[in-house]
C-alpha positions in Angstrom: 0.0 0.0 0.0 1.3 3.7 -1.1 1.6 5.3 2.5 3.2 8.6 1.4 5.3 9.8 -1.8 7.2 13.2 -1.9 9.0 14.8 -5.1 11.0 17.8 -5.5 12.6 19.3 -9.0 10.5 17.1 -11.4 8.2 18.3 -13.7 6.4 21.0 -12.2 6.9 20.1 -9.0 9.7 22.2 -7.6 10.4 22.6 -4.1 9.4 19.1 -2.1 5.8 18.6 -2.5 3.6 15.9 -0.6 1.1 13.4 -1.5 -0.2 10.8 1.1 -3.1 8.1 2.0 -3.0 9.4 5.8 -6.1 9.4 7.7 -6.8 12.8 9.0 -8.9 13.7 12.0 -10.8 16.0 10.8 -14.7 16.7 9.9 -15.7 13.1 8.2 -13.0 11.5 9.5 -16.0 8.9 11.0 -17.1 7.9 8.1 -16.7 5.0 6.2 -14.4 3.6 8.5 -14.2 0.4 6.8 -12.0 2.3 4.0 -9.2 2.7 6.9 -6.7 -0.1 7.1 -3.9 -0.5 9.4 -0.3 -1.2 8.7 1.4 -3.5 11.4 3.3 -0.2 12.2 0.3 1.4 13.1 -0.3 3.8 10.4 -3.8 4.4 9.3 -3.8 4.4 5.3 -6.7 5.1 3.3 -7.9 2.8 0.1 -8.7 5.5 -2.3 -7.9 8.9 -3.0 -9.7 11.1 -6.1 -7.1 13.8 -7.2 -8.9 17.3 -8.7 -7.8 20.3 -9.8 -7.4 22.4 -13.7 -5.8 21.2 -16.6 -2.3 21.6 -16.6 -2.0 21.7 -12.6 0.0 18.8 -12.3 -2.5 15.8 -11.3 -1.0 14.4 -14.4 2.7 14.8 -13.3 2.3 13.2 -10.0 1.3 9.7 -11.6 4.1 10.7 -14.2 6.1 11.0 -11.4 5.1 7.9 -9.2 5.5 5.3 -12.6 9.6 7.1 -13.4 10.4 6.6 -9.7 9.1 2.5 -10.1 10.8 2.3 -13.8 14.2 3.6 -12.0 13.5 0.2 -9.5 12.5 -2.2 -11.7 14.2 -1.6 -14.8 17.0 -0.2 -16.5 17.0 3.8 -16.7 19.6 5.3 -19.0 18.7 8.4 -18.6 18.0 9.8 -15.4 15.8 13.4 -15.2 17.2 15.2 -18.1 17.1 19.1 -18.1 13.8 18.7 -19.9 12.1 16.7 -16.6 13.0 19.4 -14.4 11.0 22.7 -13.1 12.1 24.9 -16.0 10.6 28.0 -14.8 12.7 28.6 -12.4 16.2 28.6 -14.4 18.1 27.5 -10.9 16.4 24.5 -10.4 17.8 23.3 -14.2 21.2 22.9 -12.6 19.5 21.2 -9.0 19.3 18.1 -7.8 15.5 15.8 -7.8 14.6 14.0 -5.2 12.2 11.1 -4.1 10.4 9.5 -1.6 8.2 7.1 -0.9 6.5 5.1 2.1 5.0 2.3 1.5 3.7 -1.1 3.2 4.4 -4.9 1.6 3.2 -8.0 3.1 3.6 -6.3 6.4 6.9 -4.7 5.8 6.5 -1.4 6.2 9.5 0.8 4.2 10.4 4.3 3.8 12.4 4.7 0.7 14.3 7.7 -1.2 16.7 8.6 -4.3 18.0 11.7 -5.2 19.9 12.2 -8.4 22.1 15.0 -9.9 22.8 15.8 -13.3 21.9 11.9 -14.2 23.6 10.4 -11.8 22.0 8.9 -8.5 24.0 10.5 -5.6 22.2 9.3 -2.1 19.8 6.9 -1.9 18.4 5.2 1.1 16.3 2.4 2.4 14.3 2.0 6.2 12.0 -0.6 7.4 10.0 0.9 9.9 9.0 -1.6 12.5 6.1 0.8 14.5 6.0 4.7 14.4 4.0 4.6 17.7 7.7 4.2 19.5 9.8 5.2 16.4 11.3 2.0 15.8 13.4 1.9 11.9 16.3 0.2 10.8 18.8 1.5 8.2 19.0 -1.7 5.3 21.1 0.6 3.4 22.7 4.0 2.7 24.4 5.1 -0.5 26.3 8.0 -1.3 27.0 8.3 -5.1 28.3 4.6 -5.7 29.7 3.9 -1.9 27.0 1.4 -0.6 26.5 0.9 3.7 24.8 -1.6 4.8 22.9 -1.6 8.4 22.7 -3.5 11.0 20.0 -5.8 9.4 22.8 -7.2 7.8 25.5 -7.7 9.5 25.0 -11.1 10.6 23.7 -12.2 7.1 26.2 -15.0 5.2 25.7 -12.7 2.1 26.9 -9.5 2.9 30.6 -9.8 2.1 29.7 -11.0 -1.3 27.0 -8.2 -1.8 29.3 -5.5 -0.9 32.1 -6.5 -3.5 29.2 -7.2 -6.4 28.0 -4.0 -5.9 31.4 -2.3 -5.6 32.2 -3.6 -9.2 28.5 -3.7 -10.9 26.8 -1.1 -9.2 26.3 2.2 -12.1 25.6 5.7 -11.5 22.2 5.1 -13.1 21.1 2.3 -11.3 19.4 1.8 -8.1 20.8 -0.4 -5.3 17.1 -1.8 -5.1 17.9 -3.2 -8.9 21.2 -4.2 -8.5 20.9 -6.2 -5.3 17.8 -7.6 -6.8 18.4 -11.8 -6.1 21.7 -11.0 -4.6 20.9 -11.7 -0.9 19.7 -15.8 -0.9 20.0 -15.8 3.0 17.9 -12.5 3.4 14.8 -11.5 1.2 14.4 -8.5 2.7 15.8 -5.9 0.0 13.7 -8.5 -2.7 10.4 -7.7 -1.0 10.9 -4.2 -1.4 11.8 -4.4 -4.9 8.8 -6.6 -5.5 6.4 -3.9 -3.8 7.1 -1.9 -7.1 5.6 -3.9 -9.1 2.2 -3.9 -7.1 1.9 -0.5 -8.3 0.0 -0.9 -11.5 -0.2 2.8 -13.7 -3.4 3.4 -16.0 -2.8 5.8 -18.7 -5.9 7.4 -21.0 -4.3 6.0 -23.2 -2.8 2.3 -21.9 -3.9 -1.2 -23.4 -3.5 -4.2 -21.2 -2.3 -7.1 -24.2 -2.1 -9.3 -21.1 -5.5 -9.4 -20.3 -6.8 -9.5 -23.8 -4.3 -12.4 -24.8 -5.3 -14.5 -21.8 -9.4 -14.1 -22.9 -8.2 -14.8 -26.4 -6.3 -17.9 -25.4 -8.6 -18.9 -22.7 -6.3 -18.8 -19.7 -8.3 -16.4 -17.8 -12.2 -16.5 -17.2 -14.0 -13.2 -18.7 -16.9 -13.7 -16.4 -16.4 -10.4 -14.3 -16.0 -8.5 -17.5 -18.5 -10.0 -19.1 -20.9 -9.1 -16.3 -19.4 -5.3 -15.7 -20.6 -5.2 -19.3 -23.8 -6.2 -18.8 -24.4 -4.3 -15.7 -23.1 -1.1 -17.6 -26.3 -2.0 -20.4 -23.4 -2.0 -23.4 -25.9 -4.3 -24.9 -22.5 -6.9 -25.5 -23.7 -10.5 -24.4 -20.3 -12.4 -24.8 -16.6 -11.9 -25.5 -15.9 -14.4 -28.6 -12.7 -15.4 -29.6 -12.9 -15.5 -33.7 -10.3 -17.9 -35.3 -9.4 -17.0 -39.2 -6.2 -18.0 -41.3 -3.6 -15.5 -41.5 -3.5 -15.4 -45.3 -7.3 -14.4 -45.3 -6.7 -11.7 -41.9 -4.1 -10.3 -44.1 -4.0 -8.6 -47.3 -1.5 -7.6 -49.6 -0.6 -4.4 -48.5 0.1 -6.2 -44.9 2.3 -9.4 -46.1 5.3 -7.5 -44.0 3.4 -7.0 -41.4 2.3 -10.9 -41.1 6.0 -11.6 -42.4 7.6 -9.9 -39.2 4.9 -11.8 -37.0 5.9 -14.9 -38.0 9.6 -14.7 -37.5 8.9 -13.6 -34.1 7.0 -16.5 -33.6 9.6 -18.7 -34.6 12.4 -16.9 -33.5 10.7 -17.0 -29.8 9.2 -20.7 -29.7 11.9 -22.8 -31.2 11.0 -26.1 -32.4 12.8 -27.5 -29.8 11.9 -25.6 -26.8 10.1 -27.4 -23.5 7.5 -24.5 -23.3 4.3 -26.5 -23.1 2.1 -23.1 -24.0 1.4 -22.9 -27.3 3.8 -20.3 -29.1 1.7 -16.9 -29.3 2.4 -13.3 -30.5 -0.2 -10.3 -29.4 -0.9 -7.5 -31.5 -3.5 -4.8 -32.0 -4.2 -3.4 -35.3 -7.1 -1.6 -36.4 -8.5 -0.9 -32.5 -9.0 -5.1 -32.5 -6.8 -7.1 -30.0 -5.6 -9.9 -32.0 -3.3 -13.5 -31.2 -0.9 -14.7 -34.1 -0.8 -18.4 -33.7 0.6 -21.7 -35.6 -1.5 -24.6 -35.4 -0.3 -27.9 -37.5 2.3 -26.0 -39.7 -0.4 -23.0 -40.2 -0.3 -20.1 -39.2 -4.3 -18.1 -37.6 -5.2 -15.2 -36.2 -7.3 -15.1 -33.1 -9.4 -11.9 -33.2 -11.1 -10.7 -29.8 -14.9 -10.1 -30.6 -18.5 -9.1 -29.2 -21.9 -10.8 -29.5 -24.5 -8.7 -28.6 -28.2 -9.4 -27.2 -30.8 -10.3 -30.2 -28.3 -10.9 -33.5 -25.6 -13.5 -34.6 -23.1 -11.4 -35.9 -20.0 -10.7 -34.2 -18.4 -7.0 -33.8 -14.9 -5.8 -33.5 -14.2 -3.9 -30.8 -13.4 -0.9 -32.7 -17.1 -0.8 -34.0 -18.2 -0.2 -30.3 -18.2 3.3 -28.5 -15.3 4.7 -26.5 -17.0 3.9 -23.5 -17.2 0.4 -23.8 -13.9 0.1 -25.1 -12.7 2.0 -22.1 -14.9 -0.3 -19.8 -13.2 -3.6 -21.3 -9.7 -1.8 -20.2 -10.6 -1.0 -16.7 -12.5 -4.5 -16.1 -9.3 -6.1 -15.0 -8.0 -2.8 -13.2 -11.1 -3.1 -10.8 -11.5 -7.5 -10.6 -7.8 -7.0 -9.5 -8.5 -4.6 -7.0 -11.9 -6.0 -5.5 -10.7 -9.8 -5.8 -7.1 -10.2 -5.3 -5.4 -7.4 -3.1 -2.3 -6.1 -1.9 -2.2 -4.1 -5.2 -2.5 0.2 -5.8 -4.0 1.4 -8.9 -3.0 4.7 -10.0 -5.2 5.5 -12.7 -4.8 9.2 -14.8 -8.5 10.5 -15.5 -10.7 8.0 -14.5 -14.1 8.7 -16.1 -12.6 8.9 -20.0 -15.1 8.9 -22.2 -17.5 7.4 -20.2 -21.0 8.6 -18.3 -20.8 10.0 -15.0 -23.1 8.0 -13.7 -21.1 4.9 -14.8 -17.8 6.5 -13.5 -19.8 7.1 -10.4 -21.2 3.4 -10.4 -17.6 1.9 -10.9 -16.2 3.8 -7.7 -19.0 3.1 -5.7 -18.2 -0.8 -6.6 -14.5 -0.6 -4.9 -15.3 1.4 -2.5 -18.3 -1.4 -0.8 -15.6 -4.3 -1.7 -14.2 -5.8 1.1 -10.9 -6.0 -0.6 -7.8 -6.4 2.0 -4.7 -3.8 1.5 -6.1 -2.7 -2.5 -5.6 1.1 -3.1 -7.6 3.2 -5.9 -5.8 6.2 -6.9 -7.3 8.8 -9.8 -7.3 12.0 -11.3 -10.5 13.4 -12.4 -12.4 16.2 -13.6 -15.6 14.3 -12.5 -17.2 16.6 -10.2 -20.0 13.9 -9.8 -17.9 11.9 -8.1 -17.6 14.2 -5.5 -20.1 12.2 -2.6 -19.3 11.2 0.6 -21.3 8.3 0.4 -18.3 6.4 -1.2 -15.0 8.6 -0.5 -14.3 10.3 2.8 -13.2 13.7 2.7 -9.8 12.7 3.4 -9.5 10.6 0.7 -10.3 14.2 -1.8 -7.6 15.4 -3.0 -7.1 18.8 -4.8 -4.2 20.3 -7.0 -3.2 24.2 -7.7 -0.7 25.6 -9.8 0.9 28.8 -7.7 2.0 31.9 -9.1 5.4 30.6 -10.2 3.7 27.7 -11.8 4.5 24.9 -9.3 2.3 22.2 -8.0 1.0 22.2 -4.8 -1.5 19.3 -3.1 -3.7 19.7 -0.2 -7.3 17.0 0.8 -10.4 18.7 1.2 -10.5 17.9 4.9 -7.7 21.0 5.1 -11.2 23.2 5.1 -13.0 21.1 7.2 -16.7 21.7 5.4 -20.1 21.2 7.2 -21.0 17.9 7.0 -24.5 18.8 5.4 -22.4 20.5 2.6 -23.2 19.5 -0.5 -19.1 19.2 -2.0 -19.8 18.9 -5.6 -21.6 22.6 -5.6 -18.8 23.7 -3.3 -16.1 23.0 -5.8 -17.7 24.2 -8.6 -18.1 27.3 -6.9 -14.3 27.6 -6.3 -14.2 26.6 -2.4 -11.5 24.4 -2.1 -9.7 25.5 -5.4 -8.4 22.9 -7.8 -10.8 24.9 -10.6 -9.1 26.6 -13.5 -9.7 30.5 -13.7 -10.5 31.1 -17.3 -10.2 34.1 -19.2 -12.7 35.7 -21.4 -13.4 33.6 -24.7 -15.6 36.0 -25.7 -13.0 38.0 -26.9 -12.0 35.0 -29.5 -15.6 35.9 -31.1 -15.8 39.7 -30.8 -12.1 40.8 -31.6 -10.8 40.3 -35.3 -7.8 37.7 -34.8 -4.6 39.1 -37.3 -3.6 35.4 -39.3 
C-alpha cells in the first residue's frame, strides 16, 4: 500500500511537495471507516484517493512521477531526469538536484524509501524498514552516497553480505538503483527483494494504456471473462459475450500487410523454437485496427485469433473498434477493478478515470470498490468528475485537490484541510471555487468579438 510519496525538481513540482493516503482527524474522518486499514506499524492508510484540480495543474505529473520513480526500480534507466524533466521555470532548479520518496507497506513490511539524483547520476539513496512509528522503531538496510554502498545493522550477521558488498562495488552504475542491482543477490535475506517486488504492485493506468495481457489471456482462454463479461452487462453495453474468432492468417491479411504478417511470423519462430520445452502454445499479441488480435501456428499454419463481441438479439460478431469509446474503455478498466476487489495487496493509479464514459457509470464503478471488502487494495485517480464528488463512497480525506501557484508549481492539499459542514453538498462547493483545484479562465468572448490578425 502507497503510504506517502514526496517529489522535488520534477516536472512541475519544484520545491518538495507531498502526496499521502494518511487518515486525517478531521470533519468526516468517522465515516466510512471500513475504508481505513492499518499497517502492522500502526499507520492508518486510506484505500482510495480522487485527485482534482485544472488542466495543466499537475495531477498528471504526480502519476508521471510515481510510474519514473518505479521504472528507475524495476528496470534499466539510462537516462535519469534530463534538463527537460525538471521545473524549467525557475532557471536554478535546471542545474539542482531531484529528489524522491516514498513510504509504502508490503506484506507487512512497512518501508520508507528515497533517491536523489544530480545531473543523471543517483547520488544518495536510502532504504528503512519501519518496524512501529507509535515508538519510532526503523532500521537502516542501506545508505548510498553516489556509488559507496553501507549496509545496516540488518545485515550484519547475514552469510551474504561480504559478497553483496564486493558485487556492488564492481557492478553497481551511477544510473542504477541499489534496489535493482541487489535484486536476487541476498539468498539468506529477502528483505531488499520484497521491497523491490512492492514496485511492481503499483500498477499505472494511462488514457491511453492497453492491457495485451489481459486480452491475450481471454483470447487464449487462460483467464475467465466472467467479471467483465458481467461489468458489461451491468453497464447496459448491450454486448452479451466476448468471442474469440479464429481465421487463417492469409485471409486476416492482405496484400498491402504481407510485412506485417511476415515480421509476426519470424517472431513467432524466432521465440518458440521447435525445440523448446515450453508447453504453452507459441503466441504473439498484437492490436491493429483498435482489435486485439493473437498470431498463432496450429499444425504447420499459421491463424489469427481476433477478440470479438456478441451482442443481445443478433448473430453477428463486432470488433471492438465498432463499439463506443466507452465500452472500449470499460473492457480496459475491467481487470483494473477485478484485481482490486478480488485479489489485493495491489495500488491502482489511474490518470483520468471517467474517460469517455458517463458520470453515472464513473460514479457506479467507484462506488463498486469502495463497498468491496478487498484487504490492503488502493484506488488512486485523477478526475475532472465533479460527480464523483459524494461522501457516500469517499471520505473527505480521501479528496484530494491540485493548484498551480503563481510561479507555476504544483502544490497538493485534501479537502479535509477546510474542514466543510458535514451537510455540505461538496460537488456545488467545488464548482463554486471553495477548495480551489478549478481553472480561472479568461474571457473567450473576446475569440468571437475581436478580429484575430492570421
Amino acid at each position: 500500500m502507497l503510504i506517502r510519496f514526496i517529489v522535488s525538481n520534477f516536472m512541475s513540482f519544484k520545491e518538495e511537495t507531498e502526496f499521502n493516503m494518511l487518515k486525517s482527524k478531521g470533519n468526516g474522518s468517522r465515516k466510512l471507516i471500513e475504508h481505513v486499514i492499518e499497517t502492522k506499524s500502526n499507520v492508518k492508510v486510506l484505500k482510495t484517493a480522487a485527485i482534482y484540480g485544472a488542466n495543466a495543474a499537475g495531477k498528471s505529473n504526480l502519476i508521471k512521477a510515481i510510474s519514473f520513480l518505479k521504472s528507475l526500480v524495476v528496470s534499466d534507466v539510462e537516462l535519469l531526469v534530463p534538463q527537460s524533466k525538471r521545473f524549467r521555470l525557475d532557471e536554478k532548479y535546471i542545474n539542482k538536484s531531484s529528489t524522491f520518496r516514498i513510504e509504502f507497506e508490503f506484506d507487512d513490511q512497512h518501508f520508507d524509501y528515497a533517491v536523489e539524483i544530480y545531473k543523471g547520476k543517483i547520488v544518495d539513496e536510502w532504504l528503512y524498514l519501519i518496524n512501529s512509528i507509535n515508538n519510532e522503531k526503523e532500521e537502516l538496510l542501506y545508505r548510498r552516497e553516489n556509488r559507496n554502498v553501507t549496509f545496516g545493522d540488518y545485515f550484519q550477521k547475514s552469510s551474504d553480505l561480504i559478497y553483496a558488498e564486493k558485487f556492488l562495488k564492481k557492478e553497481l552504475r551511477d544510473t542504477q538503483t541499489v534496489l535493482n542491482a541487489c535484486y536476487n543477490v541476498f539468498d539468506e535475506n529477502k528483505i531488499l527483494d520484497k521491497a523491490f517486488n512492492s514496485f511492481e504492485k503499483i500498477k499505472i493506468f494511462n488514457p491511453d494504456t492497453i492491457d495485451f495481457d489481459y486480452a491475450s489471456d481471454i483470447l487464449m482462454n487462460q483467464k475467465s471473462n466472467l467479471f467483465t463479461k458481467r461489468l458489461l452487462l451491468e453497464s447496459k453495453t448491450g454486448i452479451e459475450d466476448l468471442v474469440s474468432e479464429k481465421t487463417k492468417a492469409d485471409l486476416f491479411f492482405g496484400y498491402d500487410d504481407n510485412d506485417l504478417k511476415n515480421e509476426l511470423i519470424d517472431i513467432l519462430e524466432n521465440n518458440n523454437p521447435e525445440n523448446s520445452d515450453d508447453k504453452l502454445r507459441p503466441v504473439v499479441h498484437f492490436v491493429r485496427k483498435g482489435s486485439y488480435n493473437a498470431f498463432i501456428k496450429e499444425n504447420n499454419e499459421y491463424f489469427v485469433l481476433i477478440l470479438k463481441t456478441k451482442h443481445f438479439n443478433s448473430n453477428s460478431l463486432f470488433d471492438l473498434d465498432e463499439e463506443s469509446d466507452g465500452t472500449n474503455r470499460l473492457f480496459e478498466l475491467s481487470p483494473v477493478f477485478e484485481q482490486l476487489i478480488h485479489e489485493g495487496n495491489i495500488v491502482y493509479l489511474i490518470d483520468e478515470l471517467e474517460r469517455s464514459m458517463h458520470p453515472l457509470l464513473a460514479k457506479e464503478l467507484l462506488k463498486m470498490f469502495s463497498s468491496s471488502k478487498t484487504n490492503k487494495s488502493q484506488l488512486i485517480f485523477t478526475t475532472h468528475e465533479s460527480h464523483l464528488l459524494d461522501d457516500e463512497f469517499l471520505r473527505r480525506d480521501e479528496i484530494w485537490f491540485t493548484e498551480k501557484k503563481t510561479d507555476g508549481s504544483t502544490e497538493f492539499y485534501p479537502l479535509s484541510n477546510f474542514n466543510p459542514r458535514g451537510d455540505k453538498v461538496l460537488e456545488r462547493g467545488y464548482l463554486q471555487g471553495r477548495y480551489g483545484g478549478i481553472p480561472f479562465l479568461g474571457d473567450f468572448s473576446k475569440l468571437v468579438t475581436e478580429e484575430i490578425q492570421y
